[in-house]
PyMOL Python script that loads the backbone (N, CA, C, O; Angstrom):
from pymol import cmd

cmd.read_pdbstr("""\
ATOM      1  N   UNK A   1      -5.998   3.612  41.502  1.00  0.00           N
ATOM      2  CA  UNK A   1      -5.181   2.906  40.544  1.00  0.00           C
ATOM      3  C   UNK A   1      -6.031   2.380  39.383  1.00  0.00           C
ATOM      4  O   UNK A   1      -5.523   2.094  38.299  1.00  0.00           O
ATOM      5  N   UNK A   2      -7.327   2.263  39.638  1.00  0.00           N
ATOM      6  CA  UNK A   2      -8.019   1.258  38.967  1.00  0.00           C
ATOM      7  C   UNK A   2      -8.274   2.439  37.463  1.00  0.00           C
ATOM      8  O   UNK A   2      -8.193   2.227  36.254  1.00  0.00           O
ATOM      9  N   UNK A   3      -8.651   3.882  38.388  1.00  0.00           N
ATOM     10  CA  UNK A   3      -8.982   5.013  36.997  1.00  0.00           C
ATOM     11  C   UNK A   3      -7.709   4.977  36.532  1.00  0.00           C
ATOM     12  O   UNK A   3      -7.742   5.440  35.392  1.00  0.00           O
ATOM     13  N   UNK A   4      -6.856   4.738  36.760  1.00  0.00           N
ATOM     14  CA  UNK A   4      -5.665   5.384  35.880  1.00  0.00           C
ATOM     15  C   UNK A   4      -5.412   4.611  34.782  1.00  0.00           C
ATOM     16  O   UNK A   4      -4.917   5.258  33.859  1.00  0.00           O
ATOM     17  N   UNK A   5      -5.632   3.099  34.497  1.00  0.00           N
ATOM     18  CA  UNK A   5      -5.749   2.123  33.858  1.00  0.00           C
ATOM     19  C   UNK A   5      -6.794   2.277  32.866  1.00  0.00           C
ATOM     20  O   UNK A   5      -6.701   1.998  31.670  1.00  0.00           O
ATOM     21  N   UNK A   6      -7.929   2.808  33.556  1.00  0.00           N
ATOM     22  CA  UNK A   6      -8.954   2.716  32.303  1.00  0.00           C
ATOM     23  C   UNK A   6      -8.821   4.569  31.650  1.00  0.00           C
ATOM     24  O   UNK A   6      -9.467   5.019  30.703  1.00  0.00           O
ATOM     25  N   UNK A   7      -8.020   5.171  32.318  1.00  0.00           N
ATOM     26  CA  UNK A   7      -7.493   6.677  31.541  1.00  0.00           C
ATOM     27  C   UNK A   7      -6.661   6.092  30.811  1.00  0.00           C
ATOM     28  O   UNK A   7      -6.936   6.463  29.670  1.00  0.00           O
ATOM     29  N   UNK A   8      -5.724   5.333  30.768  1.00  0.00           N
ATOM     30  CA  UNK A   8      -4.672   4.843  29.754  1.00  0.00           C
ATOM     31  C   UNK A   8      -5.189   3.803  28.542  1.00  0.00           C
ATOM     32  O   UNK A   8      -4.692   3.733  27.418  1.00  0.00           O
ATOM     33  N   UNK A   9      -6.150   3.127  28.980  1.00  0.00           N
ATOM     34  CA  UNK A   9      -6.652   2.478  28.082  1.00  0.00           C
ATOM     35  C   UNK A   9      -7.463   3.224  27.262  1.00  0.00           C
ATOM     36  O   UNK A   9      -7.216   2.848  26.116  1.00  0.00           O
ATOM     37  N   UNK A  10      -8.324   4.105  27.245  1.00  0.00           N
ATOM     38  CA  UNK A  10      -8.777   5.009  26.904  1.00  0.00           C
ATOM     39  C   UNK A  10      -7.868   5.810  25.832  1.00  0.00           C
ATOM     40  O   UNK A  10      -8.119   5.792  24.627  1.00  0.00           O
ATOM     41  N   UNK A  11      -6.965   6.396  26.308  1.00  0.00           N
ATOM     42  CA  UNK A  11      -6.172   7.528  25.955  1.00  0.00           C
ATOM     43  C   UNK A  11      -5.303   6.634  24.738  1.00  0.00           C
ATOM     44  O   UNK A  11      -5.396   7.113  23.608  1.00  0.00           O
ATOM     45  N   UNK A  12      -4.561   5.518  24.867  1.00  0.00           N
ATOM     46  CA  UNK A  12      -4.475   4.428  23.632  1.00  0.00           C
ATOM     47  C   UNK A  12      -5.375   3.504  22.400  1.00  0.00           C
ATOM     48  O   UNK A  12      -4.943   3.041  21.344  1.00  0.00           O
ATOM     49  N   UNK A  13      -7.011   3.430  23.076  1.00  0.00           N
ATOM     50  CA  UNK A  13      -7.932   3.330  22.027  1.00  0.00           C
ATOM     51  C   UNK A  13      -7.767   4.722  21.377  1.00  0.00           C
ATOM     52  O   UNK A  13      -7.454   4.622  20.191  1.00  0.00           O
ATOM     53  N   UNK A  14      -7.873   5.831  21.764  1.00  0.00           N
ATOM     54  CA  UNK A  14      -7.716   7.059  21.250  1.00  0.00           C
ATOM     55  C   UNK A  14      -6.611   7.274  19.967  1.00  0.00           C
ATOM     56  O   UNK A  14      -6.844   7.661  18.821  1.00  0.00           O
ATOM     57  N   UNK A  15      -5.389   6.896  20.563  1.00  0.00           N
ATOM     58  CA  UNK A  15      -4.132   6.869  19.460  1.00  0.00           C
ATOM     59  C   UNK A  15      -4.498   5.565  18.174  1.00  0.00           C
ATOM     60  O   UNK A  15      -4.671   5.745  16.968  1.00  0.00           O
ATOM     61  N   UNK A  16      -4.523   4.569  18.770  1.00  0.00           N
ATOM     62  CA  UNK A  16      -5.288   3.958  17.479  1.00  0.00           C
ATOM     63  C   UNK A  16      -6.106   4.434  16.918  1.00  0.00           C
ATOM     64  O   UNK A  16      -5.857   4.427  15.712  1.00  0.00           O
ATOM     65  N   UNK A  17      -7.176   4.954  17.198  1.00  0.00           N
ATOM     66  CA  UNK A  17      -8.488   5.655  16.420  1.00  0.00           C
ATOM     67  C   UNK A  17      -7.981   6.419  15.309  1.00  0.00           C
ATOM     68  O   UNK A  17      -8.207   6.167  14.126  1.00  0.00           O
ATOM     69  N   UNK A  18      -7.012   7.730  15.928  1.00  0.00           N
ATOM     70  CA  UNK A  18      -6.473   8.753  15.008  1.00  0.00           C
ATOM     71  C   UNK A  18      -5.111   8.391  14.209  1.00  0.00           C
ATOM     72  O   UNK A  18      -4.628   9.297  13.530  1.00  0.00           O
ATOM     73  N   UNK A  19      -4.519   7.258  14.234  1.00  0.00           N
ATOM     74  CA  UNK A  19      -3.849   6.398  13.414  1.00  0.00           C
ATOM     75  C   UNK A  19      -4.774   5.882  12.287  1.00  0.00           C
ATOM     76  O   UNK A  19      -4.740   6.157  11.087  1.00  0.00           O
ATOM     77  N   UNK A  20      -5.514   5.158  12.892  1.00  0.00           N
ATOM     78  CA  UNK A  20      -6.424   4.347  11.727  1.00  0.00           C
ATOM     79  C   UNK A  20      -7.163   5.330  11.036  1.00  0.00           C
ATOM     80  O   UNK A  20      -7.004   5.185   9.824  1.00  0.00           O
ATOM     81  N   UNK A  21      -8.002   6.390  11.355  1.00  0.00           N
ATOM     82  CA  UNK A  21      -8.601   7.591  10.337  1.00  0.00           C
ATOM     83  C   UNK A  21      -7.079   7.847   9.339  1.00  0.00           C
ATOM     84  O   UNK A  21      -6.989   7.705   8.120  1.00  0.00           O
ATOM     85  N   UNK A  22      -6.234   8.167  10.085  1.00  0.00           N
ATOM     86  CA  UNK A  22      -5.104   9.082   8.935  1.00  0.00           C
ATOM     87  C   UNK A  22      -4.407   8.004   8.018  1.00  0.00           C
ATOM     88  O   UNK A  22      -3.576   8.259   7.147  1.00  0.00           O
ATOM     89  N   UNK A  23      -5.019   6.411   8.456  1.00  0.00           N
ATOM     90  CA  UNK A  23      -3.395   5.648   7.337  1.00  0.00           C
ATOM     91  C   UNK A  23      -4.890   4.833   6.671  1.00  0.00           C
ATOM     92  O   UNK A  23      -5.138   3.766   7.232  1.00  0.00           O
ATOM     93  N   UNK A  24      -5.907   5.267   5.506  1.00  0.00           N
ATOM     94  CA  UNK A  24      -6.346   4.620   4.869  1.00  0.00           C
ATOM     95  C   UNK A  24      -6.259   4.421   3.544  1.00  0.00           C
ATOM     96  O   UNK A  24      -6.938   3.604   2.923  1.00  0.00           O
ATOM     97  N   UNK A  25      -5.477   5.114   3.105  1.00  0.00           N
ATOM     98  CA  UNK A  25      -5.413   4.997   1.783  1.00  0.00           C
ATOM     99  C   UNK A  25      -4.655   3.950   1.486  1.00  0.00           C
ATOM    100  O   UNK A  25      -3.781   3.555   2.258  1.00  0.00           O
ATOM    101  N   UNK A  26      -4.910   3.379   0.320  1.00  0.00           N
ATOM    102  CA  UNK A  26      -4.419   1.927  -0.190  1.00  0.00           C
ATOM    103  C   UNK A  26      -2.625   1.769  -0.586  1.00  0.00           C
ATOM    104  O   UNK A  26      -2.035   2.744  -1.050  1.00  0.00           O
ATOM    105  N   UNK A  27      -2.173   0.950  -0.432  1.00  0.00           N
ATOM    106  CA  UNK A  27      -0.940   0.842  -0.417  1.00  0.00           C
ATOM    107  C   UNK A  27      -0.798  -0.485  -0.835  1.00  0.00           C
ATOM    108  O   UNK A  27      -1.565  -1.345  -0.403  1.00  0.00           O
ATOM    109  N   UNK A  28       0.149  -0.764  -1.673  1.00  0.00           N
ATOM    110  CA  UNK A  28       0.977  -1.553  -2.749  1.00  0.00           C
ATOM    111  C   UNK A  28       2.112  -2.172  -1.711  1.00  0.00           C
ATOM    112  O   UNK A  28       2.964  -1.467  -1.171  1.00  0.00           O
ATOM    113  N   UNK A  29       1.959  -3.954  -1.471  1.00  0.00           N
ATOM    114  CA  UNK A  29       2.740  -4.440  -0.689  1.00  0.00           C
ATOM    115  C   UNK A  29       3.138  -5.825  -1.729  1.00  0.00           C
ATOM    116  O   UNK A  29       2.421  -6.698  -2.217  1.00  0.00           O
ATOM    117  N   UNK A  30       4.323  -5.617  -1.787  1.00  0.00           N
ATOM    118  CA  UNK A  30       4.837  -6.980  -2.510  1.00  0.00           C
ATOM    119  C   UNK A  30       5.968  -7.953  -1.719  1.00  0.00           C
ATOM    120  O   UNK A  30       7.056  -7.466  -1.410  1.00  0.00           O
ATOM    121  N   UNK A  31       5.615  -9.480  -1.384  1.00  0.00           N
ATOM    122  CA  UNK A  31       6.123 -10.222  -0.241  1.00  0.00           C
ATOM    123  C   UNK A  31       6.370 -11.321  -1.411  1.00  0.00           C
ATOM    124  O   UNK A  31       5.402 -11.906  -1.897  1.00  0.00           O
ATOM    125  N   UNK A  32       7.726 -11.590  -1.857  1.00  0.00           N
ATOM    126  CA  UNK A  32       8.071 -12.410  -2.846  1.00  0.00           C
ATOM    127  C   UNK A  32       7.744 -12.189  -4.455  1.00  0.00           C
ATOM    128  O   UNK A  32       8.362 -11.498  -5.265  1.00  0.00           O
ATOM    129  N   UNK A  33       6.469 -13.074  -4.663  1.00  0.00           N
ATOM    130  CA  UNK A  33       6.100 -13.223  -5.900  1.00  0.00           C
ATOM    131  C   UNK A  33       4.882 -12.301  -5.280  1.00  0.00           C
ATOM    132  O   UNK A  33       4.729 -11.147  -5.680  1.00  0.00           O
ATOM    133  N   UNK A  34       4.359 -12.656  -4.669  1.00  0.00           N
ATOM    134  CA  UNK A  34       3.072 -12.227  -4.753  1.00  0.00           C
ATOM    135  C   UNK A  34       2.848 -10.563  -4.367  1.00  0.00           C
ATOM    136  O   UNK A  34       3.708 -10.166  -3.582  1.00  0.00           O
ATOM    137  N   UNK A  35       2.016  -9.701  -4.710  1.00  0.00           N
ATOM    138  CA  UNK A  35       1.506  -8.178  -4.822  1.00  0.00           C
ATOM    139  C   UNK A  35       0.140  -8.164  -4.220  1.00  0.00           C
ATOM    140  O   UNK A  35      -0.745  -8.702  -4.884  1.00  0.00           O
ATOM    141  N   UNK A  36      -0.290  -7.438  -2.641  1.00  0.00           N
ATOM    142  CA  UNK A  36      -1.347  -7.676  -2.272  1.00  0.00           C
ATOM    143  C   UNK A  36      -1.276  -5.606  -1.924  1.00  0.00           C
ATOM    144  O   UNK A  36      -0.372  -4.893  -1.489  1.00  0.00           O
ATOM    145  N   UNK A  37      -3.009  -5.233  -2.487  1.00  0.00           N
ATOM    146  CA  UNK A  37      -3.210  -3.931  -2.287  1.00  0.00           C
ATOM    147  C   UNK A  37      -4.162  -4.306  -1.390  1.00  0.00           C
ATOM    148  O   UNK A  37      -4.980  -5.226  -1.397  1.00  0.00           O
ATOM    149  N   UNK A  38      -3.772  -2.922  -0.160  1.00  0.00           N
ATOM    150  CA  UNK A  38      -4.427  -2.840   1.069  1.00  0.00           C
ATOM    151  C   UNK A  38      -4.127  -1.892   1.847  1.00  0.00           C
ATOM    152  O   UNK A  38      -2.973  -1.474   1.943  1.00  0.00           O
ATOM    153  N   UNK A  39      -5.242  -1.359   2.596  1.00  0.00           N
ATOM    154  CA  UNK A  39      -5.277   0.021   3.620  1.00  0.00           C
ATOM    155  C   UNK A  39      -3.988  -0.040   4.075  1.00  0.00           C
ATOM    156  O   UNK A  39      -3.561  -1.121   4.481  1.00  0.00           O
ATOM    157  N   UNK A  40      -3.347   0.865   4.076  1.00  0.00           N
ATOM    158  CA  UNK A  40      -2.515   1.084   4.869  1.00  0.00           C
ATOM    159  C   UNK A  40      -2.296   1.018   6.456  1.00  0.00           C
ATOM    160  O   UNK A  40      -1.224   0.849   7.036  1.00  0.00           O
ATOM    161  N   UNK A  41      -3.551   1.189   7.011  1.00  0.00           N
ATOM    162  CA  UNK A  41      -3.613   0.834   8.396  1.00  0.00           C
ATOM    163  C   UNK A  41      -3.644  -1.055   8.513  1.00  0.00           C
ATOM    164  O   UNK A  41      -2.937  -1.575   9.377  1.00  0.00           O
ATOM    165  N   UNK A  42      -4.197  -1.627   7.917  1.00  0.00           N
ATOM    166  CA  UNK A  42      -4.146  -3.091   8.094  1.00  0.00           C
ATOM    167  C   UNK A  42      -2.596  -3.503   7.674  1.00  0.00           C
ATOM    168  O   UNK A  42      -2.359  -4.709   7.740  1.00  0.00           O
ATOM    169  N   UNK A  43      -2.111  -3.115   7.484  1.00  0.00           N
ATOM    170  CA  UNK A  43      -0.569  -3.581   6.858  1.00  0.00           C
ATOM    171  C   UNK A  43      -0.317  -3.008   8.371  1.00  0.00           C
ATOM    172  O   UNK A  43      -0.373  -3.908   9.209  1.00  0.00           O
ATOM    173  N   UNK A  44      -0.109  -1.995   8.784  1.00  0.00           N
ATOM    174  CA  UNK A  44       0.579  -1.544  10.104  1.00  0.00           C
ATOM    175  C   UNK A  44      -0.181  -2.180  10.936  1.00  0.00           C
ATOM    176  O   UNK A  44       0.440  -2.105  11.997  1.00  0.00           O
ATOM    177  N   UNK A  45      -1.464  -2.959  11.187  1.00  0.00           N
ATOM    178  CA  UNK A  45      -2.201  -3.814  11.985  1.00  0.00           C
ATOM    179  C   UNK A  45      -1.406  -4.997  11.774  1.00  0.00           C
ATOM    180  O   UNK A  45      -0.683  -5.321  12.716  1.00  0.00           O
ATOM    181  N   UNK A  46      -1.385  -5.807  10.598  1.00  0.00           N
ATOM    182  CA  UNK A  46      -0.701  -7.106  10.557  1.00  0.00           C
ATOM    183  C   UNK A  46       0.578  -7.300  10.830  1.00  0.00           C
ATOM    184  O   UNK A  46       1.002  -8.359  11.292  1.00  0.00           O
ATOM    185  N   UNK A  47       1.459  -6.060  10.506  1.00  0.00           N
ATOM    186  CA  UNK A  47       3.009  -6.058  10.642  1.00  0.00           C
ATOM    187  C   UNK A  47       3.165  -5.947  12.560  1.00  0.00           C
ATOM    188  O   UNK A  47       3.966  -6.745  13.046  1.00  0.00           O
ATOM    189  N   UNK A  48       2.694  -5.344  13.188  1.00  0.00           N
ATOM    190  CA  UNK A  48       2.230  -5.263  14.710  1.00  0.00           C
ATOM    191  C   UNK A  48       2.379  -6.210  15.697  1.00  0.00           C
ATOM    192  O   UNK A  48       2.993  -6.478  16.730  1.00  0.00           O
ATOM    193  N   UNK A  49       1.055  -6.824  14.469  1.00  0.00           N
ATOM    194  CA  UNK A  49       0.481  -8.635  15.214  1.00  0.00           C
ATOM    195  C   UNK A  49       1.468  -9.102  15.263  1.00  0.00           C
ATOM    196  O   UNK A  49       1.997  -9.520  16.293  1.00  0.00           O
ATOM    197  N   UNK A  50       2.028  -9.139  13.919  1.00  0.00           N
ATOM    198  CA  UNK A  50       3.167 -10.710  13.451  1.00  0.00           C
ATOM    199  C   UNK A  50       4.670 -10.085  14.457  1.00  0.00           C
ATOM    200  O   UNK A  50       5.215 -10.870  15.233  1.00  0.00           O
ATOM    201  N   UNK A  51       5.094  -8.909  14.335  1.00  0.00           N
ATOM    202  CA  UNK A  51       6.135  -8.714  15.488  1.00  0.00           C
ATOM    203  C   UNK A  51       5.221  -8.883  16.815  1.00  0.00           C
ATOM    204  O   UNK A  51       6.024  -9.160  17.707  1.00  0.00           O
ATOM    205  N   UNK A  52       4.232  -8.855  17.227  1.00  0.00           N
ATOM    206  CA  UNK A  52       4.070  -9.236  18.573  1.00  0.00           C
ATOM    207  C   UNK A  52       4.196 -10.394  18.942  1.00  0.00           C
ATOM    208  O   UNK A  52       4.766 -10.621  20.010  1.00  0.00           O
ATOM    209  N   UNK A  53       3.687 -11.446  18.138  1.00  0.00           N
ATOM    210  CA  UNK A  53       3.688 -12.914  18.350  1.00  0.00           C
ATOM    211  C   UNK A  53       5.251 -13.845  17.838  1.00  0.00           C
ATOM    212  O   UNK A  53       5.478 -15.053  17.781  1.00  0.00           O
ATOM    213  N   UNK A  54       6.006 -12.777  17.564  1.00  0.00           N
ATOM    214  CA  UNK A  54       7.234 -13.473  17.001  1.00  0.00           C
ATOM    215  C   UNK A  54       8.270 -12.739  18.544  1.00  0.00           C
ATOM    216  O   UNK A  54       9.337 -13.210  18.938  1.00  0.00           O
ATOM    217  N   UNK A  55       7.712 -11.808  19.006  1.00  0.00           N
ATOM    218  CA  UNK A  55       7.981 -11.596  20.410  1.00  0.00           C
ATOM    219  C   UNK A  55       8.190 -12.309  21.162  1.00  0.00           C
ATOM    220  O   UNK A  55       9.178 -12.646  21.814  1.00  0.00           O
ATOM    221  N   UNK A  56       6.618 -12.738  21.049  1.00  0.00           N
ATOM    222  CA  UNK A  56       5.670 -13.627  22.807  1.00  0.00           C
ATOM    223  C   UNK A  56       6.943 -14.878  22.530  1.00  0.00           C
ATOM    224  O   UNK A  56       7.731 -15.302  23.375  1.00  0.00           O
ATOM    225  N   UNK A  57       6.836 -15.291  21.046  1.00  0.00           N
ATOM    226  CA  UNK A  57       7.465 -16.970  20.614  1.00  0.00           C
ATOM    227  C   UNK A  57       9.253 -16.887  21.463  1.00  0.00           C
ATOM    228  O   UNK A  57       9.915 -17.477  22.316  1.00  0.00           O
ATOM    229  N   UNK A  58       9.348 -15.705  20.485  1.00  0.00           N
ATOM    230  CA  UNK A  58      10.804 -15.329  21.443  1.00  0.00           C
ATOM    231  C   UNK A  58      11.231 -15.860  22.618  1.00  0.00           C
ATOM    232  O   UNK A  58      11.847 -16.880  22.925  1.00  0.00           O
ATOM    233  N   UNK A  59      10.721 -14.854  23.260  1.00  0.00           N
ATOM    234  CA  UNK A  59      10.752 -14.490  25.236  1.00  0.00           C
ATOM    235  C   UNK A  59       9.956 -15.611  25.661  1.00  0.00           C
ATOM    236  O   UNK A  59       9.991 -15.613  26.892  1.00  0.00           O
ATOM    237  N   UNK A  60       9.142 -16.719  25.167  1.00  0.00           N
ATOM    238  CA  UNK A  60       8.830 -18.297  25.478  1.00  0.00           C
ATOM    239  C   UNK A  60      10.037 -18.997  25.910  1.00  0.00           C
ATOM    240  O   UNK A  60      10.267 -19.594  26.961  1.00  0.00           O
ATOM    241  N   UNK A  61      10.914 -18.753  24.654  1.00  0.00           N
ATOM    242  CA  UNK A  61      12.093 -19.543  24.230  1.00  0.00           C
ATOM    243  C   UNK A  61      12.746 -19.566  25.528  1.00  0.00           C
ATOM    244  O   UNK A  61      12.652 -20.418  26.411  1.00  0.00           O
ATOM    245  N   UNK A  62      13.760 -17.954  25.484  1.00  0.00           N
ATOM    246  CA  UNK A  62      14.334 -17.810  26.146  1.00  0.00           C
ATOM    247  C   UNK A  62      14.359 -17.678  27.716  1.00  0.00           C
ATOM    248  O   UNK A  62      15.361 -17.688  28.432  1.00  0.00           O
ATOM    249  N   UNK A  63      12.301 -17.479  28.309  1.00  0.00           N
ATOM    250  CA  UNK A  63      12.547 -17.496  29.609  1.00  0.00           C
ATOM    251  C   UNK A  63      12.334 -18.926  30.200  1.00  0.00           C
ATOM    252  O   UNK A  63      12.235 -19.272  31.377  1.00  0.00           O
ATOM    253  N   UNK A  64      12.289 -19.717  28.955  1.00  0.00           N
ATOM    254  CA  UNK A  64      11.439 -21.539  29.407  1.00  0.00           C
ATOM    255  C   UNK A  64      12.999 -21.619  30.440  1.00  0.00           C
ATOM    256  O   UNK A  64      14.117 -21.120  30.318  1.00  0.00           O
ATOM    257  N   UNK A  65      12.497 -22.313  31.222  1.00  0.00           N
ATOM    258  CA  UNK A  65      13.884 -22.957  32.234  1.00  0.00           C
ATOM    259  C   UNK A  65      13.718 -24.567  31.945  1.00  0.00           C
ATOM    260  O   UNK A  65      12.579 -25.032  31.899  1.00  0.00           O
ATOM    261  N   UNK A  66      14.477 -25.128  31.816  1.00  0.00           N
ATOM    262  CA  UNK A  66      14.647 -26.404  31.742  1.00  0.00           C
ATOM    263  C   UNK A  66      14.239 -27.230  33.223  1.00  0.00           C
ATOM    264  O   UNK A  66      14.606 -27.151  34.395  1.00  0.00           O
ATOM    265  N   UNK A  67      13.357 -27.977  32.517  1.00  0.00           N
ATOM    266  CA  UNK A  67      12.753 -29.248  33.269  1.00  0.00           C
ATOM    267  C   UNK A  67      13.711 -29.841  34.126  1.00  0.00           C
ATOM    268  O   UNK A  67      14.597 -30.252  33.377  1.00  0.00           O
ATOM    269  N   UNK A  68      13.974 -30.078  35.182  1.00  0.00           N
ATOM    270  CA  UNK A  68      15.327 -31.291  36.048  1.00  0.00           C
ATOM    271  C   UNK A  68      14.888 -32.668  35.838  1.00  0.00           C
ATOM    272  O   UNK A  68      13.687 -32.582  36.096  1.00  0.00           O
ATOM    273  N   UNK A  69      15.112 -33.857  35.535  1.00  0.00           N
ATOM    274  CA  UNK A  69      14.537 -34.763  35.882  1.00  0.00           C
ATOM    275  C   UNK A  69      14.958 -35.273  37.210  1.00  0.00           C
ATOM    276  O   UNK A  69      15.704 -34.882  38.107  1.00  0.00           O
ATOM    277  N   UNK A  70      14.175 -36.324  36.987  1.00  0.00           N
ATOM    278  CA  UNK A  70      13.720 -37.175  38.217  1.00  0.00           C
ATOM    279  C   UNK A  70      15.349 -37.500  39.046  1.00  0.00           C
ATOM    280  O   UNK A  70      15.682 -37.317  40.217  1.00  0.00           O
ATOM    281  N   UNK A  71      15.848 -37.855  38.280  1.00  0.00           N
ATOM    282  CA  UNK A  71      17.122 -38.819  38.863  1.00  0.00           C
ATOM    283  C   UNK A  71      18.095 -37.406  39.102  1.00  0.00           C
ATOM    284  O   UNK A  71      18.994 -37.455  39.942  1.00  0.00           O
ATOM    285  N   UNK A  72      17.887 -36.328  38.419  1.00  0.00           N
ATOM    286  CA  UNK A  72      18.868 -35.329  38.998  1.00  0.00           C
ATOM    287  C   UNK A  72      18.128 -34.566  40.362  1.00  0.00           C
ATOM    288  O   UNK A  72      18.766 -34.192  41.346  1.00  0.00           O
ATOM    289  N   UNK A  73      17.191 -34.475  40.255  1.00  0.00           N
ATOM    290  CA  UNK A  73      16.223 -33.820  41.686  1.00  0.00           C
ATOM    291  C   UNK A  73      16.858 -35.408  42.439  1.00  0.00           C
ATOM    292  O   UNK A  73      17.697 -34.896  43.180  1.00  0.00           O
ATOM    293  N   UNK A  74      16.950 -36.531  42.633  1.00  0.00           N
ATOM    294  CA  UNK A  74      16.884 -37.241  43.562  1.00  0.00           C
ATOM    295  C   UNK A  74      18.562 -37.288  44.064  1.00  0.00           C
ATOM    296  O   UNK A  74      18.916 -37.472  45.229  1.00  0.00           O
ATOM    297  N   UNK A  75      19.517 -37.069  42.846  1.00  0.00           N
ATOM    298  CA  UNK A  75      20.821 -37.191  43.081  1.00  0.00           C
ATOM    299  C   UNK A  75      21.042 -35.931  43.974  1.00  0.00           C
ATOM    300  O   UNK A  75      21.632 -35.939  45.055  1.00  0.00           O
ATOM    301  N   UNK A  76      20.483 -34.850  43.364  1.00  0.00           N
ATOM    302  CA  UNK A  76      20.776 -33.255  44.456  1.00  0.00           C
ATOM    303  C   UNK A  76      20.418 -33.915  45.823  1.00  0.00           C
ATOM    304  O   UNK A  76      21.261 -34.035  46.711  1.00  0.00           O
ATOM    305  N   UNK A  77      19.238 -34.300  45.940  1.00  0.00           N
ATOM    306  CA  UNK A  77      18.680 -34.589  47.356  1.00  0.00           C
ATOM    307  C   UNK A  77      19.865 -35.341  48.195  1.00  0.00           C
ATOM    308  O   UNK A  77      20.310 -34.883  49.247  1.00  0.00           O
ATOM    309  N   UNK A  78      20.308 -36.525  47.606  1.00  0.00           N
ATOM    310  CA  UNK A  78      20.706 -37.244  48.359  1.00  0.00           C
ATOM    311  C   UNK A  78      22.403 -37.061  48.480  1.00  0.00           C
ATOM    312  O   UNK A  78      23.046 -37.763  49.260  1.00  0.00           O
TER     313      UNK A  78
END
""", "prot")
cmd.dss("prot")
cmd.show_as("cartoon", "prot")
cmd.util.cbc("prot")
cmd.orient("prot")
């Protein structure tokens, strides 16, 4: 089990690698007012990040379970 993990990890540094060689050329990104030029692979790096962590924030939200307090844990009990 343990090779198959580091074959997959492997085999996905791989797909990034040949992503990032093919998306370098510069690209024209405008977010409001402002106009920022940049590799094309770092725009598909940052756009990635920011949906991953607007994910994680997500699925925080929705799997948090609510706290019981004190007096409702003691009312169930009794």
């Amino acid at each position: 089990m343990k090779k198959v993990k580091i074959v997959l990890v492997i085999i996905i540094l791989l797909i990034a690698l040949v992503v990032s060689l093919q998306n370098t050329q510069a690209v024209e990104t405008r977010f409001l007012f402002a106009t920022v030029t940049m590799p094309r692979v770092l725009l598909l790096l940052l756009t990635f990040t920011l949906g991953l962590i607007a994910g994680l924030i997500t699925a925080s939200f929705i799997l948090k379970k609510p706290a019981k307090s004190k007096e409702k844990v003691k009312a169930e009990q009794s």
